[in-house]
VOVO-591367 format. One line per 8 residues: number of its first residue (from 1); their letters; for each residue x, y, z of C-alpha. Coordinates in steps of 0.05 Angstrom, whole numbers. Example, Ala and Ser with C-alpha at 12.3 -4.5 7.8 and 13.67 -1.06 7.14 Angstrom:
% VOVO-591367
1) as) 246/-90/156  273/-21/143;
END
This chain:
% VOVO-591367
1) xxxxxxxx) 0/0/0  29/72/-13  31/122/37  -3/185/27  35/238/4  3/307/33  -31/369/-9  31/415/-30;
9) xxxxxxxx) -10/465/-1  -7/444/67  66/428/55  71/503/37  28/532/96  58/484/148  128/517/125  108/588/128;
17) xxxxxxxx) 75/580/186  131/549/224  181/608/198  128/660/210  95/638/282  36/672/259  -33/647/222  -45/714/203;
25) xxxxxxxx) 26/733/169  24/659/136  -42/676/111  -15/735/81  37/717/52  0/655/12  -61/706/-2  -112/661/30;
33) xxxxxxxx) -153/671/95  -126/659/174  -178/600/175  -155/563/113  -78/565/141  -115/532/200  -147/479/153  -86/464/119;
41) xxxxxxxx) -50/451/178  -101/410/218  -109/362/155  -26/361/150  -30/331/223  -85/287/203  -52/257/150  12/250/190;
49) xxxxxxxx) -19/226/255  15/273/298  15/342/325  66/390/286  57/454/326  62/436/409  24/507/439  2/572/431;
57) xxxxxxxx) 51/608/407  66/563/343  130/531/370  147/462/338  134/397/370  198/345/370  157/314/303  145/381/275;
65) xxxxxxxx) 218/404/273  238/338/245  183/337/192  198/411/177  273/395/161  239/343/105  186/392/76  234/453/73;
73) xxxxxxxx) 287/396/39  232/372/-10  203/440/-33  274/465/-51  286/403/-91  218/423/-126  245/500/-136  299/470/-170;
81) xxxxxxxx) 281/473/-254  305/426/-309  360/459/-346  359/515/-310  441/537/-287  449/501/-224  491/560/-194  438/615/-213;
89) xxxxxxxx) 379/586/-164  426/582/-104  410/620/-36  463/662/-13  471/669/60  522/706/98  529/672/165  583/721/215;
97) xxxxxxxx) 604/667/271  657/677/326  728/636/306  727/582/358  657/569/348  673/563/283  723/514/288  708/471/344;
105) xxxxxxxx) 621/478/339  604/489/266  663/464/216  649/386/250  576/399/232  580/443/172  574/382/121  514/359/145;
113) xxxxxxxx) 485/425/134  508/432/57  490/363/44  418/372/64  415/441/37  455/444/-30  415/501/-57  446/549/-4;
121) xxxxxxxx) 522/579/-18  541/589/48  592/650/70  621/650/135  648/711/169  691/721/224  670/763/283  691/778/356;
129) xxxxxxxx) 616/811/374  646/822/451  698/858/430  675/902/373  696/856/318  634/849/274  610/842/198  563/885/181;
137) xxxxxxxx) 533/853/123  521/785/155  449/748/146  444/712/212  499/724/271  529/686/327  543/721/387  584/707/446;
145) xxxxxxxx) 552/751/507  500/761/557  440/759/509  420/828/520  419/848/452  380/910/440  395/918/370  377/842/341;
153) xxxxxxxx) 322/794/349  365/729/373  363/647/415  414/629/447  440/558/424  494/530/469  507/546/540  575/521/566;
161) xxxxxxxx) 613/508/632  693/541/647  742/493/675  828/506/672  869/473/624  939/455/607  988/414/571  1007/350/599;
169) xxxxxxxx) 1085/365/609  1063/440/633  1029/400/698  1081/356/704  1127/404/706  1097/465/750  1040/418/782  998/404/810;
177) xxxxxxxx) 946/457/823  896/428/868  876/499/911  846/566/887  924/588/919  954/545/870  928/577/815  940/644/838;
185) xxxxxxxx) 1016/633/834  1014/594/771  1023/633/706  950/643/687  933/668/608  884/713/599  827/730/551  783/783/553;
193) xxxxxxxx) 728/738/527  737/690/591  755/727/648  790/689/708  741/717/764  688/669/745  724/614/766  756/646/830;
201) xxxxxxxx) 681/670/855  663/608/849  709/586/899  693/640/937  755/697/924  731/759/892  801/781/863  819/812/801;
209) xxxxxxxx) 843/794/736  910/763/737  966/830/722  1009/790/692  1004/735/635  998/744/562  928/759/539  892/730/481;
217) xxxxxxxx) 825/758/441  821/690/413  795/628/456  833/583/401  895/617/399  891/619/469  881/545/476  952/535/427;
225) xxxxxxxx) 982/576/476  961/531/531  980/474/490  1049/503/478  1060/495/555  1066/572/554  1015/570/617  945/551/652;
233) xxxxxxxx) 885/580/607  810/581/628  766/544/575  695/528/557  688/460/553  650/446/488  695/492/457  761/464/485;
241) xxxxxxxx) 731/394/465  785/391/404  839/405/447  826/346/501  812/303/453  870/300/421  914/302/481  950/367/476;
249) xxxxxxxx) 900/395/545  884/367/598  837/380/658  876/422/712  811/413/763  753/361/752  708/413/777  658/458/725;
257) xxxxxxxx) 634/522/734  580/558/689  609/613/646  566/680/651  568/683/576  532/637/519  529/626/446  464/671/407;
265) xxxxxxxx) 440/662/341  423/741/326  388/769/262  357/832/238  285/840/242  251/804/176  310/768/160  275/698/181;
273) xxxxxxxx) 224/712/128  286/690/74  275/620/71  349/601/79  352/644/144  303/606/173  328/545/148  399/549/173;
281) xxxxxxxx) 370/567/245  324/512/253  377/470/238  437/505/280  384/496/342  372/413/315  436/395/309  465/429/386;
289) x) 406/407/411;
END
């Protein structure tokens, strides 16, 4: 028996209305009425057997942002025309991300991404948000800060958790550092992006940052430095992950502390009504999920 493939129209209206969060703007935009959206939608689920959309405020049920991966995957496939220049239907997007980010969170990922979205030409831009460093022209942004963005509609998408690092002969040699006081006399690098005080408040000194040390505006430089035994550095875990597992860090405490800062997706308003925008951010939240 062959399974029932659903109305393009509902394919269509559950797709605009999962970018747009709104029956009315959906409705709009495919010139019908609020309460055929509604229609659409509710014989979509029918058809599927499941709910798509979990409450209210149109946010996607586990099944939903699954199935909405699919339908956004199958109706580019249909955009797609024969003979038409392969090159001349793609999707630009201009994606500004922060370098270690980039490196250790997005280039592992970045494949699967292209793969399931060929259609897209993908640009990525290098920016240090925190510190000034931005590109001005990016699409979609990922910021490293304290979400209080007044300038940018943004989600965050990863959290992470501080802990020291160092190279193996570095804590053989100078080693080991099992006190906040051993620490404080160990050569300490510094990064304006990662600022020692978390971890000493958490172990209850409020002191200042270190005054001497080389500094670093670059977690991954930072963590090469580290590596180079040229002293102890303070790292988020997920984005140290590439330096422990390959051996060249290693865990100075086994203890964790929350850093004050997280990763953002950011965008200007009306950029998520470009298809790729939206696209890219549903799957950036999927896939560090």
């Amino acid at each position: 028996m062959t399974s029932r493939i659903p109305p393009i129209q509902c394919l269509v209206t559950f797709e605009a209305l999962a970018r747009l969060r709104s029956v009315t703007q959906a409705a709009d935009e495919l010139c019908v009425t609020p309460s055929a959206v509604s229609h659409r939608v509710r014989q979509l689920e029918q058809i599927l057997g499941t709910k798509l959309f979990g409450r209210a405020d149109f946010s996607l049920t586990t099944e939903g942002s699954e199935y909405l991966a699919h339908v956004r995957e199958g109706l580019a496939v249909l955009g797609r025309f024969p003979g038409k220049d392969a090159a001349q239907g793609k999707r630009k997007l201009r994606v500004a991300v922060t370098p270690t980010f980039a490196r250790s969170i997005l280039m592992p990922r970045l494949r699967a991404f292209l793969e399931a979205y060929p259609e897209i030409d993908l640009t990525l831009q290098v920016s240090i948000p925190l510190l000034d460093v931005v590109a001005e022209d990016a699409d979609l942004m990922i910021r490293f800060g304290t979400g209080r963005y007044a300038d940018v509609e943004h989600v965050c998408v990863m959290t992470d958790e501080v802990t020291p690092l160092a190279a193996p002969h570095y804590l053989r040699e100078h080693g080991p550092f099992d006190t906040v006081e051993d620490l404080l006399g160990a050569k300490l690098l510094k990064s304006p992006l990662e600022p020692w005080r978390t971890w000493f408040l958490a172990h209850g000194v409020d002191t200042g940052e270190p005054a001497e040390g080389s500094s670093f505006n670059d977690i991954g430089l930072m963590c090469d430095a580290a590596a180079q035994g040229l002293g102890i550095a303070l790292v988020r875990l997920k984005l140290g992950a590439p330096w422990l597992e390959n051996g060249s860090l290693e865990r100075v405490s086994a203890r964790n502390v929350p850093s004050p800062h997280a990763h953002y997706l950011c965008w200007r308003t009306g950029a998520m009504d470009r298809w790729e925008c939206a696209a890219f951010a549903e799957w950036l939240q999927r896939s560090l999920a």
